[in-house]
FITORLUM-34189 format. One record per atom (N, C-alpha, C, O, CB): atom name; x, y, z. Coordinates in Angstrom, 2 decimals. Glycine has a CB too. Example, Ala and Ser with C-alpha at 12.3 -4.5 7.8 and 13.67 -1.06 7.14 Angstrom:
2
   name        c1        c2        c3
      N     13.19     -5.69      7.80
     CA     12.30     -4.50      7.80
      C     13.20     -3.30      7.80
      O     14.24     -3.32      8.46
     CB     11.31     -4.47      9.05
      N     12.85     -2.25      7.08
     CA     13.67     -1.06      7.14
      C     12.90      0.03      7.87
      O     13.41      1.14      8.04
     CB     14.08     -0.60      5.72
***
This chain:
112
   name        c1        c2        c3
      N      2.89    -39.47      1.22
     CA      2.42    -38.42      0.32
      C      3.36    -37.22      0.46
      O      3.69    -36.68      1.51
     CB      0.94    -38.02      0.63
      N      3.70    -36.92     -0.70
     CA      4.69    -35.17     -0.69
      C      3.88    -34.22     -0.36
      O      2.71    -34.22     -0.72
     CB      5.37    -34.50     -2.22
      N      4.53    -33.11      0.51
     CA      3.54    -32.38      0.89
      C      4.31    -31.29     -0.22
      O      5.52    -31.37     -0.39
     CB      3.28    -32.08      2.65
      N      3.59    -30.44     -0.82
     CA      3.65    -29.31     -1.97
      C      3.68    -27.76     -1.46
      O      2.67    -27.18     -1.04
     CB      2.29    -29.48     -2.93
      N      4.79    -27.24     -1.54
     CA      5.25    -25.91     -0.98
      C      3.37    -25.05     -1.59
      O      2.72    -25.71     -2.40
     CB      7.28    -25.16     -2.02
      N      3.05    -24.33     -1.33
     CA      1.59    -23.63     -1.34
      C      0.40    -24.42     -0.90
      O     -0.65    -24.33     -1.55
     CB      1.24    -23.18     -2.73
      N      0.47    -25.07      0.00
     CA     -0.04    -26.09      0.13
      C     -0.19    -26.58      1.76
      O      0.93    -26.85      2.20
     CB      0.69    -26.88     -0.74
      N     -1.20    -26.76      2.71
     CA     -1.25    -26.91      3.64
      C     -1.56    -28.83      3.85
      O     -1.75    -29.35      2.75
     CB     -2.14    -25.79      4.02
      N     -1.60    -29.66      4.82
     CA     -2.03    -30.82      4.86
      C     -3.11    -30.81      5.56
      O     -2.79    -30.13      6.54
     CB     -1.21    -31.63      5.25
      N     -4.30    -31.15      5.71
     CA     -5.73    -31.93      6.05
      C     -5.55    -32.91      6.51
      O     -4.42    -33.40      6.54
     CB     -6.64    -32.25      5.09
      N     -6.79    -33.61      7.09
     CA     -6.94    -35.75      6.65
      C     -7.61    -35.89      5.67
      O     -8.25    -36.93      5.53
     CB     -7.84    -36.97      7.75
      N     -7.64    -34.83      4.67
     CA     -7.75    -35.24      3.40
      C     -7.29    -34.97      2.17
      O     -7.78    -34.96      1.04
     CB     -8.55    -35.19      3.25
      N     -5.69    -34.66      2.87
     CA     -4.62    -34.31      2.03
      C     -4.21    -33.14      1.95
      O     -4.45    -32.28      2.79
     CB     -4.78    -34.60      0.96
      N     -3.45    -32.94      0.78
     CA     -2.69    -31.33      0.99
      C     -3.98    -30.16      0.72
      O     -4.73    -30.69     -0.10
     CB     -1.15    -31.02     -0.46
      N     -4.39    -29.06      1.01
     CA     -4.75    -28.03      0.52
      C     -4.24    -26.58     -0.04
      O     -3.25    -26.03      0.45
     CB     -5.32    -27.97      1.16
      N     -4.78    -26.17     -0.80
     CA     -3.90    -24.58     -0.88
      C     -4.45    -23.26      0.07
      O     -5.58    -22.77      0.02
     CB     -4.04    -23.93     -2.62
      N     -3.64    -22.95      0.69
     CA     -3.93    -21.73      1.20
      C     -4.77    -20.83      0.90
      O     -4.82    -20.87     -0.33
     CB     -3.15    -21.22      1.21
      N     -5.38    -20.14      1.21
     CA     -6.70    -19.24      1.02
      C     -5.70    -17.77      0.69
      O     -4.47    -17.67      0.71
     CB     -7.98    -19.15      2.74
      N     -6.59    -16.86      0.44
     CA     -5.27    -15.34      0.28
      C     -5.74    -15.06      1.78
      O     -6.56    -15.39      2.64
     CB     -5.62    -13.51     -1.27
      N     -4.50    -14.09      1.47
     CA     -4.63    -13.86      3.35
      C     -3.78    -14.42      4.29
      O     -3.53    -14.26      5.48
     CB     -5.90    -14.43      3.98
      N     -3.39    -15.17      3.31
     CA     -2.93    -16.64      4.57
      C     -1.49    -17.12      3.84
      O     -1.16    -16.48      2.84
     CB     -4.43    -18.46      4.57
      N     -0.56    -18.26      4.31
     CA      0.32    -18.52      3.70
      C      1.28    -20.08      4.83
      O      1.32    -20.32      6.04
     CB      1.03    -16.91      3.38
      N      1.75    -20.61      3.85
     CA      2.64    -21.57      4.73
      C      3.56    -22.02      3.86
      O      3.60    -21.77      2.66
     CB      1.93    -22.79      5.42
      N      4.65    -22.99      4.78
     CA      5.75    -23.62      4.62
      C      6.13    -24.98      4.32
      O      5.96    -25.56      5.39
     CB      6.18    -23.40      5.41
      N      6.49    -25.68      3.60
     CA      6.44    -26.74      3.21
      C      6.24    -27.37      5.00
      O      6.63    -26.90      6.07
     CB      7.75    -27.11      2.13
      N      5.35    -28.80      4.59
     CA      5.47    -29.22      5.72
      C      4.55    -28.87      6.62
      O      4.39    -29.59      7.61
     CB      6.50    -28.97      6.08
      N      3.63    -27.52      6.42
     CA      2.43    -27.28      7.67
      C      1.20    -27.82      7.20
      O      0.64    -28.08      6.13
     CB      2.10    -25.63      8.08
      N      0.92    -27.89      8.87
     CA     -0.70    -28.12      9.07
      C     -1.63    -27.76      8.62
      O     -2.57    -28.31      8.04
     CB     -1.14    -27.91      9.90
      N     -1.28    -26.34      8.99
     CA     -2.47    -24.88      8.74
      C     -1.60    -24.04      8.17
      O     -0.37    -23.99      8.14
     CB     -3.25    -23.97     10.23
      N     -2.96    -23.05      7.45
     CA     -1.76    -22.06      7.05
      C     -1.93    -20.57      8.14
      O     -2.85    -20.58      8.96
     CB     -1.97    -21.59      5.09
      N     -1.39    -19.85      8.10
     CA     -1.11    -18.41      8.91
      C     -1.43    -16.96      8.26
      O     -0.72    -16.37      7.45
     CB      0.46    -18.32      9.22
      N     -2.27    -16.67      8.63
     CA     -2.33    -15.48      8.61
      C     -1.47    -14.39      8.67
      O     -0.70    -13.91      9.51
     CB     -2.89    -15.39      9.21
      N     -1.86    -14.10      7.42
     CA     -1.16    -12.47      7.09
      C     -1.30    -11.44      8.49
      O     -2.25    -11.75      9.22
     CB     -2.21    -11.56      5.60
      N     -0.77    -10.66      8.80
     CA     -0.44     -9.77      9.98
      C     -1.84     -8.42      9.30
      O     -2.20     -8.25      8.13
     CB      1.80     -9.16     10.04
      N     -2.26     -7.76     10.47
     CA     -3.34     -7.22     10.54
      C     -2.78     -6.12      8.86
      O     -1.73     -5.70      8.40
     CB     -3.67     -6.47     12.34
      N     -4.11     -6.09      8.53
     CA     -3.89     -4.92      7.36
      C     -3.12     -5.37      6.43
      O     -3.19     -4.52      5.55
     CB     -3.23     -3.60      7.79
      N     -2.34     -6.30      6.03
     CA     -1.89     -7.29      5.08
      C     -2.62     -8.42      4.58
      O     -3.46     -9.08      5.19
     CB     -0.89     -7.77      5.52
      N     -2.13     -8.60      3.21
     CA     -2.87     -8.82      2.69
      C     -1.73    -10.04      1.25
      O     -0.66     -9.55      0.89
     CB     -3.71     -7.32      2.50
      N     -2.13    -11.40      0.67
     CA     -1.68    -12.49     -0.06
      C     -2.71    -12.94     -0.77
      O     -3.93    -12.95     -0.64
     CB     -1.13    -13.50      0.69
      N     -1.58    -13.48     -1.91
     CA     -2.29    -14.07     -3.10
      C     -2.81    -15.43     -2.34
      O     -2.39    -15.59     -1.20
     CB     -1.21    -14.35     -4.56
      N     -3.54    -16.27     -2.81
     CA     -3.76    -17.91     -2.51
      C     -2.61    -18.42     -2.74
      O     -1.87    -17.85     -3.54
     CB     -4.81    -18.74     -3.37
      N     -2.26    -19.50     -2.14
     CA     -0.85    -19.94     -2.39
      C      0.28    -19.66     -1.51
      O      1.09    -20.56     -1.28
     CB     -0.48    -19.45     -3.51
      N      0.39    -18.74     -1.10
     CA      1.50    -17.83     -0.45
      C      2.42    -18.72     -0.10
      O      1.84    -19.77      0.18
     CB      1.10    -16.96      0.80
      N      3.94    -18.86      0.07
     CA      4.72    -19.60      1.19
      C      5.42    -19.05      2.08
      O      6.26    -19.73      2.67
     CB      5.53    -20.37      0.78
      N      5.19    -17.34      2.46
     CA      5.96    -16.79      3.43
      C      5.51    -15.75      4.13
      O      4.52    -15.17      3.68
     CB      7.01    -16.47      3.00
      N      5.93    -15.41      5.01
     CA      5.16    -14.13      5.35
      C      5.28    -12.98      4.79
      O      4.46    -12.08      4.91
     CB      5.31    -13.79      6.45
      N      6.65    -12.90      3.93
     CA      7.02    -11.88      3.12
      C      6.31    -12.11      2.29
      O      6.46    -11.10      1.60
     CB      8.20    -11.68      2.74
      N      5.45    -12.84      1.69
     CA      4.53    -12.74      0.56
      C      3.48    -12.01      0.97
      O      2.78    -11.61      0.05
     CB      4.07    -13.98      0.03
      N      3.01    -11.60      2.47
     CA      1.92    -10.74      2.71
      C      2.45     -9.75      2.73
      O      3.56     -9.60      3.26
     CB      1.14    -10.88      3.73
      N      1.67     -8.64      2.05
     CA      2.02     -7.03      1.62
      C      1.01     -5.79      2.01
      O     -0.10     -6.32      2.04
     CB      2.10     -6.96     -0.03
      N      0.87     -4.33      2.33
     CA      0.06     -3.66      2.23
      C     -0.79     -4.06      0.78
      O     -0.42     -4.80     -0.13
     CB      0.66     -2.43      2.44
      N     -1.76     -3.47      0.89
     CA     -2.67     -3.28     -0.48
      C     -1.96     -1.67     -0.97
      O     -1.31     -0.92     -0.25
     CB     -4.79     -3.22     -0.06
      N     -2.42     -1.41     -2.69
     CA     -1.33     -0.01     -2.84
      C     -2.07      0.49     -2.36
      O     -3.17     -0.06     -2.29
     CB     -0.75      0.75     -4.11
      N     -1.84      1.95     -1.70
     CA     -2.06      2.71     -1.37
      C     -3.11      3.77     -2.34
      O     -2.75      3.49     -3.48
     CB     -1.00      2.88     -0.99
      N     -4.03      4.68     -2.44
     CA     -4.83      5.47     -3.09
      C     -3.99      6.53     -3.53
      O     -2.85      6.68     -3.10
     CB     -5.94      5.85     -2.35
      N     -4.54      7.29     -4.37
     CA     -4.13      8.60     -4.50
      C     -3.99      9.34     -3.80
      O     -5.21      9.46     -3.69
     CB     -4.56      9.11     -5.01
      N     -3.51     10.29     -2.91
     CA     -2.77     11.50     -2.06
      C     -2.74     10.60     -1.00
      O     -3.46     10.87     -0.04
     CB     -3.56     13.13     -1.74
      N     -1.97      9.44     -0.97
     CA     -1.39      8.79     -0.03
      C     -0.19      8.18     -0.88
      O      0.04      8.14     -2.09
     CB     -2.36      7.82      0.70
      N      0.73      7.56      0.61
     CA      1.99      6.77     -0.21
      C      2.07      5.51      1.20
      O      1.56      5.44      2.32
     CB      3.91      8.08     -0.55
      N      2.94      4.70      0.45
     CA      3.77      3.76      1.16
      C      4.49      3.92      2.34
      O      5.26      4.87      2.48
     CB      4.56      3.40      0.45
      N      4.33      3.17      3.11
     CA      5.33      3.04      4.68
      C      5.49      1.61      5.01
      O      4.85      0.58      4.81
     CB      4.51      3.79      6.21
      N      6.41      1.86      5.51
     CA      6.39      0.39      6.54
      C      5.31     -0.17      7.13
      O      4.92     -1.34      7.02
     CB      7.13      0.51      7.73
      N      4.69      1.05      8.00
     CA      3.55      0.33      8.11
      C      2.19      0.82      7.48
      O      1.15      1.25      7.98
     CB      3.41      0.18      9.40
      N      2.53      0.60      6.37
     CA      0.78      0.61      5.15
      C      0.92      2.41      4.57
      O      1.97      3.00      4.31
     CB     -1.57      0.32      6.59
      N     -0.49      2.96      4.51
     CA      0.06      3.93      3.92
      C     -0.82      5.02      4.63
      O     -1.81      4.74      5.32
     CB      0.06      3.82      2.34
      N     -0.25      6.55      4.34
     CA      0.29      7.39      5.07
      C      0.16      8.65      4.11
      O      0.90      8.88      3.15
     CB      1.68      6.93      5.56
      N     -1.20      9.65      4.66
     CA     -1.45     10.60      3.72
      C     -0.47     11.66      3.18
      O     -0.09     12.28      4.18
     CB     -2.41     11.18      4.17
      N      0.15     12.20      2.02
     CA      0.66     13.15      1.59
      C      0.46     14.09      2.66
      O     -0.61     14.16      3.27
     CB      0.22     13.46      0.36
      N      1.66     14.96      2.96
     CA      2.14     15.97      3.93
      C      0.99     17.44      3.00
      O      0.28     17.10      2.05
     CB      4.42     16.13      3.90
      N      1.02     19.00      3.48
     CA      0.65     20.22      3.02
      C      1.91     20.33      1.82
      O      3.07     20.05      2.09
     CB      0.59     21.46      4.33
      N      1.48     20.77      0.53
     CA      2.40     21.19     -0.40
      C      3.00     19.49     -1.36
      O      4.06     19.48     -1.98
     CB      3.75     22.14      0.66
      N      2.28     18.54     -1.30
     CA      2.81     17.44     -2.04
      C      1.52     16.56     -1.94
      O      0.59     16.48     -1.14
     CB      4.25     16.76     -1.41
      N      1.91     15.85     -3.22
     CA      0.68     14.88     -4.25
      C      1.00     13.46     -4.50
      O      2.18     13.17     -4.66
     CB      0.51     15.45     -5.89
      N      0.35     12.80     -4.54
     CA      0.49     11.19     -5.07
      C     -0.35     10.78     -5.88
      O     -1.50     11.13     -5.58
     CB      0.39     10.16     -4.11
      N     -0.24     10.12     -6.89
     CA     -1.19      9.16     -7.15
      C     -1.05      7.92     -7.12
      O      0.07      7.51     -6.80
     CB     -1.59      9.28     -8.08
      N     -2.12      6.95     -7.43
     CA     -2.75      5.68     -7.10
      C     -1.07      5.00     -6.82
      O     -0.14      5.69     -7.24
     CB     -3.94      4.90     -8.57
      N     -0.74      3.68     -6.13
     CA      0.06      3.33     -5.91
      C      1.53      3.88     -5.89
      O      2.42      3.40     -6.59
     CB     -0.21      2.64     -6.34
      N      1.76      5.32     -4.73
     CA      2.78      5.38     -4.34
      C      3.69      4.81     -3.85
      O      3.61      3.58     -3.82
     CB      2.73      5.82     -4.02
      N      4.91      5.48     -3.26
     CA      5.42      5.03     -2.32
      C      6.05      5.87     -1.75
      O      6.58      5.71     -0.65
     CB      5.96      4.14     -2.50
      N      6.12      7.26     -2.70
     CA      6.53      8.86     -2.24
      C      5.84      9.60     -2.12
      O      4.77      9.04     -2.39
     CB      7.23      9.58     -2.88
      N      5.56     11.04     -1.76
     CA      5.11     11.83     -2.45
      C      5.51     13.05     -2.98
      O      6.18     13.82     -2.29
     CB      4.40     11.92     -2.05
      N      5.07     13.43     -4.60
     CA      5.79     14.39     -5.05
      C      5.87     15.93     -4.68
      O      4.78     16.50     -4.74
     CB      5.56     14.28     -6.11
      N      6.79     16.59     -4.38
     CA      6.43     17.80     -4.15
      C      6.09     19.20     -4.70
      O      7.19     19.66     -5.01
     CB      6.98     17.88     -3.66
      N      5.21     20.05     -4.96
     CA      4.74     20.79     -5.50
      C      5.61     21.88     -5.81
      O      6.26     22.52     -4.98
     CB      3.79     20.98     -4.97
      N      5.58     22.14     -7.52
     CA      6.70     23.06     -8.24
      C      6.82     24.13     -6.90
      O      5.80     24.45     -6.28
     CB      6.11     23.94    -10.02
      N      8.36     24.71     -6.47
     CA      8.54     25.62     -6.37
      C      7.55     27.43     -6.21
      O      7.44     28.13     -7.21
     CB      9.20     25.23     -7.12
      N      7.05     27.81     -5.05
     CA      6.16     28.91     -4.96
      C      4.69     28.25     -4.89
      O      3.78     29.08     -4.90
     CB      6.36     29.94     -6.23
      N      4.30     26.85     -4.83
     CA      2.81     26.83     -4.62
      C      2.94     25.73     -3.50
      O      3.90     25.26     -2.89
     CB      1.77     26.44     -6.06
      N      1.55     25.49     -3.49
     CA      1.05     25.23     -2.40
      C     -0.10     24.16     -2.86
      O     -0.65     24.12     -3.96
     CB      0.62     26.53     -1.66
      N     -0.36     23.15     -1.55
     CA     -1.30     22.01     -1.93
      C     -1.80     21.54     -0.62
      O     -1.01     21.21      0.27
     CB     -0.59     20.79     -2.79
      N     -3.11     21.52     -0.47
     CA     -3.71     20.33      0.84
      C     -3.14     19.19      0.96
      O     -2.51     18.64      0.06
     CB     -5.15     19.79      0.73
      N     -3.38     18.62      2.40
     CA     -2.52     17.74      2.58
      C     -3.56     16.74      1.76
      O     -4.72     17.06      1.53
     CB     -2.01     17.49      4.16
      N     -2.83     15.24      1.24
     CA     -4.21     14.16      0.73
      C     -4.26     14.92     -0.87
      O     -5.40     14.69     -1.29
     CB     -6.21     14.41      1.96
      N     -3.58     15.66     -1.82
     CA     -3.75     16.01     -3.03
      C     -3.31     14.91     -3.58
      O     -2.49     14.11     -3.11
     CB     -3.19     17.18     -3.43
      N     -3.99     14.86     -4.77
     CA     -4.50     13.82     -5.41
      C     -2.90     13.52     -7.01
      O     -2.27     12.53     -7.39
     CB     -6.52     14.45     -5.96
      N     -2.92     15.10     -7.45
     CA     -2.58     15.38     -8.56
      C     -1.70     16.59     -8.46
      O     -2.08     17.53     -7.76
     CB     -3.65     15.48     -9.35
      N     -0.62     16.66     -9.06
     CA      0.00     18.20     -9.58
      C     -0.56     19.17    -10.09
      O      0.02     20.26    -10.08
     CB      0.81     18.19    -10.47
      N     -1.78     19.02    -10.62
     CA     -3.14     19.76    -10.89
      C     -3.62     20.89     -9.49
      O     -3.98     22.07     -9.47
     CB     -4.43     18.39    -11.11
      N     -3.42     19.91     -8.49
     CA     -3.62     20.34     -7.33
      C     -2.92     21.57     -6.20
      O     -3.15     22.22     -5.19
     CB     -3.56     19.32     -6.95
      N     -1.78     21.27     -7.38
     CA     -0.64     22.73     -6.27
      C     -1.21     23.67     -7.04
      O     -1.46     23.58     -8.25
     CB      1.59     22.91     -6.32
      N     -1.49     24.99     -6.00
     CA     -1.36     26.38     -7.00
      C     -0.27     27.33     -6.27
      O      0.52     26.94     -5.41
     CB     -3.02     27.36     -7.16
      N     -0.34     28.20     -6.61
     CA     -0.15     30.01     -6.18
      C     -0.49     30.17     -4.94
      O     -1.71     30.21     -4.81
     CB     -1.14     31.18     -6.98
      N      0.33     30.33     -3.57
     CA     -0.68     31.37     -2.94
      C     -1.66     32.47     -2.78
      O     -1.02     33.49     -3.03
     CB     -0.43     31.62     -2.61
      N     -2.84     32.78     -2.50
     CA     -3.57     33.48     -2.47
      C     -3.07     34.53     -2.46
      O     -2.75     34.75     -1.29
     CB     -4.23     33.30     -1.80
      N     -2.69     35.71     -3.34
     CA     -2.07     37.23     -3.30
      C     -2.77     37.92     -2.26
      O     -4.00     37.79     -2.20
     CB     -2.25     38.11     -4.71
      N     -1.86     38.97     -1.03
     CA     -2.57     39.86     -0.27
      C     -3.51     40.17     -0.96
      O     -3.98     39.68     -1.98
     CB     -1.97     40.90      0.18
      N     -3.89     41.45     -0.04
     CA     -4.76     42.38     -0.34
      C     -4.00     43.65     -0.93
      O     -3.21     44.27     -0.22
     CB     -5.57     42.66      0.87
      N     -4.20     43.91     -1.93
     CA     -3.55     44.88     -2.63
      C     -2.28     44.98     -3.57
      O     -1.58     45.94     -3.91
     CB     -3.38     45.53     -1.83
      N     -2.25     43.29     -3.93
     CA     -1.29     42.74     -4.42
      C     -1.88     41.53     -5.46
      O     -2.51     40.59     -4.98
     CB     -0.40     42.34     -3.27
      N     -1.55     41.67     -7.30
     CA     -2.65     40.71     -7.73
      C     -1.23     39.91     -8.07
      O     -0.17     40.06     -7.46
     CB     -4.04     41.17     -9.11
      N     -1.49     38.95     -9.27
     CA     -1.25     37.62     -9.34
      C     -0.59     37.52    -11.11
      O     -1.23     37.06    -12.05
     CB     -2.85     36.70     -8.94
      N      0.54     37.97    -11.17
     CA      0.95     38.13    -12.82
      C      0.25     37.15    -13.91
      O      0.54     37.25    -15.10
     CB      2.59     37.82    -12.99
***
């Protein structure tokens, strides 16, 4: 019997991999994705397991993802984050460019 690249062998023949998981022509079992990663059904590599994207006021890393710094924004599936026009300011985890403003003017000093 051919064994079929996405495809694990049984004693009751080939199976497909579950997500999560993944193998190589030729295996037993299939393998698990590395903690916090994550595969389609099917998989044949480990490079096929990936972070999930990341949320809004977060981005991409090597390892998974990694909240926006003070003064910069992301949304839903980063992998940067953008930084806030020139003179404002943003919590760290902002969501949107919506989100940078103005610093708060002293006291005795308003806001053109």
């Amino acid at each position: 019997m051919n064994h079929v690249r996405l495809e694990y062998m049984t004693d009751n023949g080939c199976e497909q991999c579950q997500e999560n998981s993944w193998s190589e022509d030729g295996a037993s079992s299939c393998s698990q994705c590395p903690e916090g990663q994550m595969s389609d059904a099917g998989s044949t590599s480990q490079e096929d397991c990936h972070h999930e994207p990341c949320e809004a006021g977060d981005y991409m890393t090597d390892n998974g993802c990694e909240q926006c710094q003070e003064n910069s924004w992301s949304e839903d599936g980063a992998s940067s984050c953008s930084q806030c026009p020139e003179g404002q300011m943003s919590d760290a985890g902002s969501t949107s460019q919506e989100d940078c403003h103005h610093e708060p003017c002293e006291a005795g000093v308003h806001d053109r």
